[in-house]
C-alpha positions, 0 to 999 in steps of 0.5 A, a space after each residue: 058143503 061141496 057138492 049142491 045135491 048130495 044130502 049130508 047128516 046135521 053135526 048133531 050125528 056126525 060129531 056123536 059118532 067121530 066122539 063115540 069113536 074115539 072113546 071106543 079107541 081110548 076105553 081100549 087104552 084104558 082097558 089095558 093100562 088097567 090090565 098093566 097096572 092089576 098085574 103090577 099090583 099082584 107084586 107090588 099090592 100098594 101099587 094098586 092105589 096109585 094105579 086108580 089114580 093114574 086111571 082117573 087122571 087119564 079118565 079125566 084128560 079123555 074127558 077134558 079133550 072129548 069136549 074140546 074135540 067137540 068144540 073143534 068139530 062143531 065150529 070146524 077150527 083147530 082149538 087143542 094146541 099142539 094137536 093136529 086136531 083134523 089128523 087125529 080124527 080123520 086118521 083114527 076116527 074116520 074109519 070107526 065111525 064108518 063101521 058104527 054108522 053100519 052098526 046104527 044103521 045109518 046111511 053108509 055113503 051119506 055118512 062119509 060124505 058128512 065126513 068129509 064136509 067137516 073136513 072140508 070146512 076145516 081146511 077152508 077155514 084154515 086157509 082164512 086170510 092166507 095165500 095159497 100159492 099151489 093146488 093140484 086137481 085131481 081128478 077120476 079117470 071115469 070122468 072121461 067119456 068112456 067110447 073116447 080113444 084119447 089117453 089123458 092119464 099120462 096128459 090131461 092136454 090130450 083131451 080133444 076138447 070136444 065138450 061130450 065130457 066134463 074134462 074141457 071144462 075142468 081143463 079150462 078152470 085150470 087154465 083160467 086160474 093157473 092150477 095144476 091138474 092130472 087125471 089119476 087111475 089110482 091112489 099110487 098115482 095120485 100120491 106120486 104125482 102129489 109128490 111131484 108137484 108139491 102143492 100146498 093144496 089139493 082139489 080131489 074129485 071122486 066117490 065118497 070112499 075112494 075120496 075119504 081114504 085119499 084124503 086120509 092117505 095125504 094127511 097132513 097135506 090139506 085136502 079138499 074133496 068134491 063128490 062125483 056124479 054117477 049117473 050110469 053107476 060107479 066108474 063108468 063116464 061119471 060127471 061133477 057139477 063145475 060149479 062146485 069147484 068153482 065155487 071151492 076155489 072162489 073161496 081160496 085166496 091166491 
């Protein structure tokens, strides 16, 4: 977990749901080969006994990767070959489950939050016994003491160093380990400055929402995401626990 004080749902919810939500996407792929196969079988009437097979052979294979999916999740590794197994459920059932847990009238935020610890813990234990030699910081404009008149969006150097926010600290765990850092205003900054300096990992901080969708948008990048502190509500002088990343980047091996 990567923020000491924010509460996650136990994988005995997380993983229902990312589950539930991949078969609300694939009862709807069946539904239409379903709808296919009938109208087929208006010209063709034989054809309708080997659509059913066709049907229960899919049926089979949704069941067959249910359970490797979640095995997958539940020890947070890669297990189907060939399938970007974080891709598939970040990209297509991240967003569903996001709506399901409104449905079952569960914590909105505390869900993906959830979410993205499993993501988190599946790019870090990707990344066992290997050497990561790039990673970018990115981090939240609001972090910035909001009476402070130096702009750091375009510089993180221009920060005066004064202590009054996080930033120093946060500058200085770039120094100390030799990370790229940069303050984004935005997903389209951040995307852009990701693109310029290519790196093999990225350490984003911000809110739970603005953290899912960025992690989503680089896929299939790695990403790992640390949760904001908002003490005097969203976007305004907000804070993050520098222990925290530390301790994300103590468990990284360069």
């Amino acid at each position: 977990m990567y923020s000491s004080n924010t509460p996650i749902y136990s994988k005995l919810i997380v993983i229902p749901m990312l589950v539930l939500s991949g078969w609300v996407i694939y009862s709807s792929f069946l539904a239409i080969l379903f709808v296919c196969i009938t109208a087929v079988s208006y010209i063709v009437p034989a054809s309708m006994k080997y659509g059913l097979y066709v049907i229960y052979i899919f049926l089979l294979i949704g069941v067959f990767f249910t359970v490797l999916m979640k095995l997958s999740l539940f020890f947070e590794r890669e297990l189907i070959p060939f399938i970007n197994t974080r891709f598939v459920w970040l990209k297509l059932f991240a967003p569903i489950a996001r709506g399901l847990s409104k449905l079952f009238k569960l914590d909105y935020e505390k869900m993906v939050w959830s979410i993205i610890t499993i993501s988190n813990d599946f790019v870090i234990n990707s990344l066992k016994n290997k050497t990561v030699k790039n990673i970018a910081i990115i981090l939240p404009h609001c972090l910035q003491l909001e009476s402070c008149g130096r702009k750091i969006t375009t510089d993180i150097r221009n920060c005066a160093r004064c202590g009054k926010c996080v930033v120093d600290n946060l500058i200085n765990i770039s120094d100390d380990y030799k990370l790229d850092i940069f303050v984004a205003t935005g997903g389209t900054v951040a995307r852009q400055q990701i693109i310029r300096c290519r790196p093999e990992l990225v350490l984003a901080v911000a809110c739970e929402r603005d953290l899912l969708s960025g992690i989503r948008d680089v896929l299939p990048l790695k990403a790992i995401g640390v949760i904001n502190s908002r003490p005097n509500g969203p976007c305004v002088n907000t804070t993050v626990d520098i222990v925290d990343i530390e301790n994300v980047i103590k468990r990284l091996k360069f």
